[in-house]
FIVONU-420876 format. One record per residue (C-alpha): residue number from 1; x, y, z. Coordinates in steps of 0.2 Angstrom, whole numbers. Layout:
N
pos east north up
NUM X Y Z;
...
# end
This chain:
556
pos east north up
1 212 104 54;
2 199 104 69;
3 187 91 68;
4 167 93 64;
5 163 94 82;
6 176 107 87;
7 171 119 72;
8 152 118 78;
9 155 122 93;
10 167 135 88;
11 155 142 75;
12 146 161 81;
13 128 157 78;
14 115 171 75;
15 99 173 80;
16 84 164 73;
17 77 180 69;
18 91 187 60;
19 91 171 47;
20 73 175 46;
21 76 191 43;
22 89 185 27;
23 74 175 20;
24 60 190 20;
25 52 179 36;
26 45 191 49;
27 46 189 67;
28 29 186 69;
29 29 172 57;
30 41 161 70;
31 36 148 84;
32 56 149 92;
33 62 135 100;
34 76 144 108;
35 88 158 100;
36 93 148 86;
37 77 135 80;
38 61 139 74;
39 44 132 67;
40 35 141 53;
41 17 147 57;
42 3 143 48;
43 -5 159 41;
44 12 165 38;
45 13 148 25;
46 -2 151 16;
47 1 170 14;
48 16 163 2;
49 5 155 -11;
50 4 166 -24;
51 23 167 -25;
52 30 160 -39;
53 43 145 -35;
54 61 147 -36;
55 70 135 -43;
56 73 116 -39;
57 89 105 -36;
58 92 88 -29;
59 108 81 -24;
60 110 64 -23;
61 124 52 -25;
62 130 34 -29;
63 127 19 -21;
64 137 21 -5;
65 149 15 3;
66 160 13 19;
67 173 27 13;
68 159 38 13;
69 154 50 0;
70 146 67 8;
71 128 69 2;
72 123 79 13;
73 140 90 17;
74 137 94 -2;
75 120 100 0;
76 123 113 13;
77 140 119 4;
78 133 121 -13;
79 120 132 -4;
80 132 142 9;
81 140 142 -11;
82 125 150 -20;
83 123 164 -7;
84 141 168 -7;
85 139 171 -27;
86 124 181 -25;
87 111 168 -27;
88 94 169 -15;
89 95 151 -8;
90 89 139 5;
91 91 121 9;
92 78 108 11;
93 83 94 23;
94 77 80 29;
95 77 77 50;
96 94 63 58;
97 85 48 68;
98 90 42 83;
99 93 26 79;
100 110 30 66;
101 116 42 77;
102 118 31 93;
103 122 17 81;
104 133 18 65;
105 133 35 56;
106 132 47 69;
107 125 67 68;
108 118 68 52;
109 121 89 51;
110 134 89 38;
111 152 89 43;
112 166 104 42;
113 164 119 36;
114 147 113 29;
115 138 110 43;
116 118 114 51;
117 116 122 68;
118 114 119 80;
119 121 102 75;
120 117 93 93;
121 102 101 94;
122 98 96 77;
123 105 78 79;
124 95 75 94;
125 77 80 100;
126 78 95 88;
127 60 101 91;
128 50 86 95;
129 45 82 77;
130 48 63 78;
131 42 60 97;
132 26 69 89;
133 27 56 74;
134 31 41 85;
135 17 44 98;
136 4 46 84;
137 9 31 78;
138 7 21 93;
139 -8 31 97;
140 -18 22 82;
141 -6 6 90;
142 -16 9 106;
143 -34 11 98;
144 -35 -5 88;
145 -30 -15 104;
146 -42 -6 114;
147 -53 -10 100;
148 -51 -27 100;
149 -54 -28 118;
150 -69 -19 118;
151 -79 -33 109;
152 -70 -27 90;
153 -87 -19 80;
154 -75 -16 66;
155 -73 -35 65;
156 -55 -34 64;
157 -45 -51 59;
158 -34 -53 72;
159 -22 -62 61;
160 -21 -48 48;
161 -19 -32 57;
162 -6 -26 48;
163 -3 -8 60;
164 16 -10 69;
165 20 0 83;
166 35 11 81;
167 51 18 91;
168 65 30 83;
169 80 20 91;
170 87 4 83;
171 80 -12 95;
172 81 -29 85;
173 73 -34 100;
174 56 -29 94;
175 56 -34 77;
176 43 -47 82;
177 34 -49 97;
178 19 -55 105;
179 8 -45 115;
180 -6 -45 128;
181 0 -62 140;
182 -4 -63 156;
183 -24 -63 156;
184 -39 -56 148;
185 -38 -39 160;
186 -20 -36 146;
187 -30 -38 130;
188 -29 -49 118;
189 -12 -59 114;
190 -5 -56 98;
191 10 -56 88;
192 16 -39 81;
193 32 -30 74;
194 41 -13 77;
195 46 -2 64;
196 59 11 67;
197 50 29 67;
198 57 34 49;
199 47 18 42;
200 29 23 48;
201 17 29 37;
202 15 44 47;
203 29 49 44;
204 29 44 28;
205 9 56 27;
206 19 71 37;
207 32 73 24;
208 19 70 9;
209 4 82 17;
210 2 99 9;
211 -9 108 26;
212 -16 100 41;
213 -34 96 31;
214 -23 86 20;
215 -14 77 35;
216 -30 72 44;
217 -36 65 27;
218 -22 56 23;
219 -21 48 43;
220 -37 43 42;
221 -36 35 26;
222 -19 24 33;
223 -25 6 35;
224 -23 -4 49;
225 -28 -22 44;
226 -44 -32 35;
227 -59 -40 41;
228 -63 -62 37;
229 -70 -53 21;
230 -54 -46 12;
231 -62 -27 16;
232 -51 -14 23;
233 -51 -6 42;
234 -45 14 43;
235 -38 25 55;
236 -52 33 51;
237 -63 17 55;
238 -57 18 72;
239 -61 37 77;
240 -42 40 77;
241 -38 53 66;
242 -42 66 75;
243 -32 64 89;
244 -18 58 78;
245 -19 75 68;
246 -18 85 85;
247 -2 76 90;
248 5 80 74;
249 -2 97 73;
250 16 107 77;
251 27 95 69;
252 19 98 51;
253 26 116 53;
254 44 116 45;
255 59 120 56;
256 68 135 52;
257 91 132 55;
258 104 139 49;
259 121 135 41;
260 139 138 49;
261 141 153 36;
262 123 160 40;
263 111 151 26;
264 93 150 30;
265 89 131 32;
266 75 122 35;
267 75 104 39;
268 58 95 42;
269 55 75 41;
270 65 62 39;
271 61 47 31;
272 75 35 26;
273 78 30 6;
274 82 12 10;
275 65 6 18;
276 55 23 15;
277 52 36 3;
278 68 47 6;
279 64 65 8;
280 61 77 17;
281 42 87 19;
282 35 94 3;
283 30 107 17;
284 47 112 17;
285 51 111 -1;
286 36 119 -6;
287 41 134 8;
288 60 134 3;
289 53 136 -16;
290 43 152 -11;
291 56 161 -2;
292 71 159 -13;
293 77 160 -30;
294 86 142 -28;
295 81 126 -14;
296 95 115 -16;
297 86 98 -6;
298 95 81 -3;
299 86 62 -4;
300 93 48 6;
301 107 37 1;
302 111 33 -19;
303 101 41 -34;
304 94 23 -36;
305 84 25 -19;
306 81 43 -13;
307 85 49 -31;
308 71 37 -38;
309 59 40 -26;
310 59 60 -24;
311 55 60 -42;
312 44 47 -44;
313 36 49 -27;
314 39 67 -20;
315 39 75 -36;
316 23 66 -44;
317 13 70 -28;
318 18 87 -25;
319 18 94 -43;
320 35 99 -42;
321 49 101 -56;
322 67 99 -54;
323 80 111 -62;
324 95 100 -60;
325 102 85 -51;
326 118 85 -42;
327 125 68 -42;
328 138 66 -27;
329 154 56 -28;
330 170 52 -21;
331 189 46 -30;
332 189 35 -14;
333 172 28 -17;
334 173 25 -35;
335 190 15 -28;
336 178 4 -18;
337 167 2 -32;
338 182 -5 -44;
339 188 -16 -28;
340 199 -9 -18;
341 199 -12 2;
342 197 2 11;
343 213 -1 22;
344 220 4 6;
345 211 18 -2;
346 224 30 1;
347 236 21 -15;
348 234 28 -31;
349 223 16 -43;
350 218 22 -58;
351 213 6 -64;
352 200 5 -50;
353 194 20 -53;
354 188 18 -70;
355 183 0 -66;
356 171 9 -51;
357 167 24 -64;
358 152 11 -68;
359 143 14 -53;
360 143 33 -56;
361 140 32 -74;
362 124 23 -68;
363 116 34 -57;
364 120 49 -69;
365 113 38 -86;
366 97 35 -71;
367 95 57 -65;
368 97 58 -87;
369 80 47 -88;
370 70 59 -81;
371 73 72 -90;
372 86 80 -80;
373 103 90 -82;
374 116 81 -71;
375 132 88 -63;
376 145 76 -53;
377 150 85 -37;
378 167 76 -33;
379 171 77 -14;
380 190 80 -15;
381 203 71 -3;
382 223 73 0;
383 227 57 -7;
384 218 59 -24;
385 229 59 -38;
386 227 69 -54;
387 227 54 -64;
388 214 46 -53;
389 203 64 -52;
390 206 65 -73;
391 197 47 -75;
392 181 51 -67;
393 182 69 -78;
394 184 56 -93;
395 172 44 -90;
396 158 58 -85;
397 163 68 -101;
398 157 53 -111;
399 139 56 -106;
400 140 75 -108;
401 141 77 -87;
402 154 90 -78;
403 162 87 -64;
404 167 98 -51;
405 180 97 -37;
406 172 100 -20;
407 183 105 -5;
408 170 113 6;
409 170 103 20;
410 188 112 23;
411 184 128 14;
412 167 132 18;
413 156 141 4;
414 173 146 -6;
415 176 126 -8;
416 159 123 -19;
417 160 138 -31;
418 163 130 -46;
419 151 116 -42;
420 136 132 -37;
421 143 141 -54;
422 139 125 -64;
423 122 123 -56;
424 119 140 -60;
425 121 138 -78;
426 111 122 -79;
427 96 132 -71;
428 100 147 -82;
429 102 135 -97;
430 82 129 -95;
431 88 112 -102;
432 75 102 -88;
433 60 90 -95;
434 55 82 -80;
435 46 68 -82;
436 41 53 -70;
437 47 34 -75;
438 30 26 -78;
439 14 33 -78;
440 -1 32 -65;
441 -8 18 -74;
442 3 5 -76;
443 -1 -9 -65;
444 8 -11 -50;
445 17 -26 -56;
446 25 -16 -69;
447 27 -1 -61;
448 40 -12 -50;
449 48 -22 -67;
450 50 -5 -74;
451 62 3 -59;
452 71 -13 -57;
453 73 -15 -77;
454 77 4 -79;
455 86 11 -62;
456 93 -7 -54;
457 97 -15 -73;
458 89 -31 -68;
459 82 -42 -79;
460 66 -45 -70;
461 57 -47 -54;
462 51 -62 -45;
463 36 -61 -37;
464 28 -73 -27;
465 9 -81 -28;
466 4 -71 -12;
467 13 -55 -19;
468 4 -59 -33;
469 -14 -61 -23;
470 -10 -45 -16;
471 -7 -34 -28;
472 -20 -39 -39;
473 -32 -34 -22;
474 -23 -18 -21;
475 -29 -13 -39;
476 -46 -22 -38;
477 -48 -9 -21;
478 -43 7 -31;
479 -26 9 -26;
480 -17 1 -46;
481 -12 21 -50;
482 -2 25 -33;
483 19 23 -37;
484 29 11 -29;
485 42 13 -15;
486 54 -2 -14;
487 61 -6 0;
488 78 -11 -5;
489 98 -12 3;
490 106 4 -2;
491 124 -4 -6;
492 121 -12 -22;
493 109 -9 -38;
494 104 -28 -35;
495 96 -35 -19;
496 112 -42 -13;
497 123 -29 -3;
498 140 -38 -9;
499 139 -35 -27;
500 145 -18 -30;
501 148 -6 -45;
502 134 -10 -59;
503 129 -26 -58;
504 117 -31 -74;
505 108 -47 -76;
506 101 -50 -60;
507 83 -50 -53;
508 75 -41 -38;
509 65 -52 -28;
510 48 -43 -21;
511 46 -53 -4;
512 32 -44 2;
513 21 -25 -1;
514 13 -18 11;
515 -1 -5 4;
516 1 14 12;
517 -15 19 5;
518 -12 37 17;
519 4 41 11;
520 0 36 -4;
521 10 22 -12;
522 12 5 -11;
523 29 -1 -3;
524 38 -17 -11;
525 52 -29 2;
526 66 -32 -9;
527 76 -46 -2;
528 82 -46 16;
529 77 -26 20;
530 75 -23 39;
531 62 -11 43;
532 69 -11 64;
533 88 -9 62;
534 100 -16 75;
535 114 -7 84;
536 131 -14 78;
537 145 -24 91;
538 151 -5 95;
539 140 9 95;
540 142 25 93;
541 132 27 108;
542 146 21 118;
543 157 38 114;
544 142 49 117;
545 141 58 134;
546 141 77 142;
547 158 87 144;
548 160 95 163;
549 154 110 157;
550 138 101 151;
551 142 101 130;
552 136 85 121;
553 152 77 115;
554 156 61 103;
555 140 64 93;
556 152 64 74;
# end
């Protein structure tokens, strides 16, 4: 079997124009980027708003793990899947960051058949989007030191200017630093932090911005620290709105791409579930739902993160409505889950599997809460066993949940039939009653007790005295009916990355939360989250380089 890079680039692409062309998108409606990339105009965008929607369906997956499960492999194969049955669909997909693929996970396009191209393309500057992103970002940076050094008419405290500048590459380096030595002609010296580009707000406002008016208002309501008296200082404050909006002005237009089997994708934003919201751009999703019958979209990491905060987050702000949730697993996984070391996943373990059945039931029992049919897409490998596959049918049968056997990343759209048939059915069935966890207004401190006691099965949260002060400031300045985004480590229900399968009886500690009044939500630090990942002892980097015919090669 070749591997994911040799079937990219062995894979006959067509033209942008031609995949356009498949999803009723005229050339004239296309900003190319080459033959096989494209942004979306404007005007072509708002023509599409008396269309009805298509419908709606998130994949997600259980709480990963280092076998790996294949999120979003199974997004772009239950698409390639729908088209082949005669379904009019399109994927929704969020943009890879530097920072994993020169670090631990590498491309981020999908792997084997199941792939989006142009995967380097894609997995590298694609069309700019985050260098627009991260240069806004430390524009505003830029502006409140100038400020400051300008004599400060906003009356900034400098010890609670809360802006961090912001770089898409992992540097622990900068997770704190001072700035501004060497003399008054350097500006005024000050500690600061870095955030990895998926972590800013601004990207966090991109992805959640409905049309450039609703972009500059959101930027210019970001906030950037407090005066001596507790009162808030704006983007807005500081005249920088404007110029932040024109940065960003051709990276809110959605990227047009296109699957290995010819599916119309397109892949905007990028925002990573473990320290930010998850999802892609309600741009996208909005466009997707327009132009096809089905969107099949993806959320970052487990149902618990992405999952949560798409429905609780993407979904609340952008009025949309899933149809179905796919809940993406692996018998290799689940195996991890009940215990097993992955040196020896390959053994047949029944017991494991049932024992790591938890971990799934979980997220399923979670996607249920909200109103949502569920189906368990169950990525298949050589060395699972029927028994093995037989006790995750078992288990899921107990809560009313199908599961399909997924081989697409060897077979391409024929691989994800039966899993596209059953979404089919659940979208034909009209079974959906979305409905968000908590309402706009509980208070804050509630809204987080109810994620961790519904979706994380913790008894409770601890929250601090200072957490405390601040969140009763957030909701005495306005901001009680925003939802929350935790902040929170991706390889466990509970704060602590060792305990795996469904750990119950535990309590989330909220360390800090940080108040995104642009984007729109308020983000809670569970435990010991990094916001400016690290590069690990090897990085992927080190396998990355040019061919001697110039191709990128050691990006999977």
């Amino acid at each position: 079997m070749a591997s994911d890079i040799e079937i990219a680039r062995a894979a006959k692409l067509r033209p942008i124009t031609e995949i356009a062309a498949k999803a009723g998108i005229s050339d004239d409606a296309l900003v190319p980027y080459g033959r096989f990339k494209a942004k979306l105009e404007f005007d072509f965008l708002k023509s599409l708003a008396q269309r009805p929607d298509g419908a709606l369906v998130l994949v997600t997956g259980i709480s990963p793990t280092a076998a790996g499960e294949g999120k979003t492999t199974t997004t772009i194969g239950l698409g390639d899947a729908l088209n082949s049955i005669g379904t009019r669909t399109m994927i929704a997909l969020r943009e890879p960051s530097l920072g994993p693929c020169f670090g631990v996970k590498g491309g981020a396009t999908g792997g084997g058949y199941a792939q989006v191209a142009p995967m380097d393309e894609i997995n590298l500057h694609f069309t700019g989007d985050f260098h627009a992103i991260t240069s806004a970002n430390n524009l505003l940076a830029a502006m409140i030191d100038n400020h400051l050094y300008w004599g400060n008419a906003q009356r900034l405290d400098t010890r609670r200017i809360s802006w961090r500048r912001a770089l898409d590459m992992n540097d622990r380096e900068l997770r704190h630093v001072v700035l501004g030595l060497g003399g008054s002609a350097n500006g005024v010296p000050r500690e600061d932090q870095f955030d990895i580009t998926v972590a800013s707000e601004v990207m966090a406002v991109l992805c959640l911005s409905r049309d450039l008016n609703d972009l500059q208002a959101r930027l210019g309501r970001m906030i950037v620290g407090s005066r001596r008296d507790g009162s808030f200082v704006t983007a807005h404050d500081l005249n920088a709105d404007g110029a932040m909006a024109a940065l960003l002005r051709d990276a809110l237009m959605p990227n047009l791409v296109q699957t290995l089997a010819g599916s119309p994708a397109l892949v905007h934003g990028g925002p990573f579930a473990n320290i930010a919201h998850g999802c892609n751009s309600v741009m996208a999703t909005k466009t997707a739902l327009k132009l096809a019958d089905v969107v099949v979209t993806e959320a970052g990491f487990g149902a618990d993160l992405g999952g949560e905060k798409f429905l609780d987050i993407k979904c609340r702000v952008a009025e949309l409505a899933p149809a179905c949730a796919v809940v993406v697993a692996t018998v290799r996984a689940l195996k991890m889950h009940g215990g097993v070391v992955k040196a020896n996943l390959g053994d047949e373990d029944v017991d494991a599997v049932v024992r790591g059945n938890v971990n799934l039931a979980r997220h399923v029992e979670n996607m249920q809460k909200f109103g949502l049919p569920v189906v368990v897409a169950l990525n298949r490998f050589s060395s699972d066993t029927d028994a093995e596959i037989a006790a995750v049918r078992g288990a899921m049968a107990a809560l009313g949940t199908e599961v399909c056997l997924c081989t697409h990343w060897s077979d391409g759209a024929a691989g994800a039939v039966d899993l596209a048939r059953a979404v089919n059915a659940r979208i034909a069935a009209g079974s959906a009653r979305y409905k968000p966890l908590y309402p706009d207004a509980m208070p804050l401190a509630d809204k987080l007790r109810t994620v961790a006691r519904e979706i994380y099965r913790a008894d409770d949260i601890a929250l601090p005295p200072a957490v405390v002060r601040k969140l009763a400031s957030f909701d005495a300045a306005g901001f009680g009916g925003l939802p929350v985004c935790i902040a929170k480590t991706q390889y466990s229900f509970s704060a602590d990355p060792t305990l795996l399968g469904a750990p119950v009886g535990h309590t989330i500690p909220i360390k800090d939360v940080r108040l995104s009044a642009g984007a729109g939500f308020v983000v809670a630090m569970a435990g010991d989250i990094m916001t400016m990942p690290g590069l690990p002892r090897i990085p992927a980097a080190e396998q990355i380089g040019l061919t001697a015919d110039g191709a990128i090669d050691g990006l999977f």
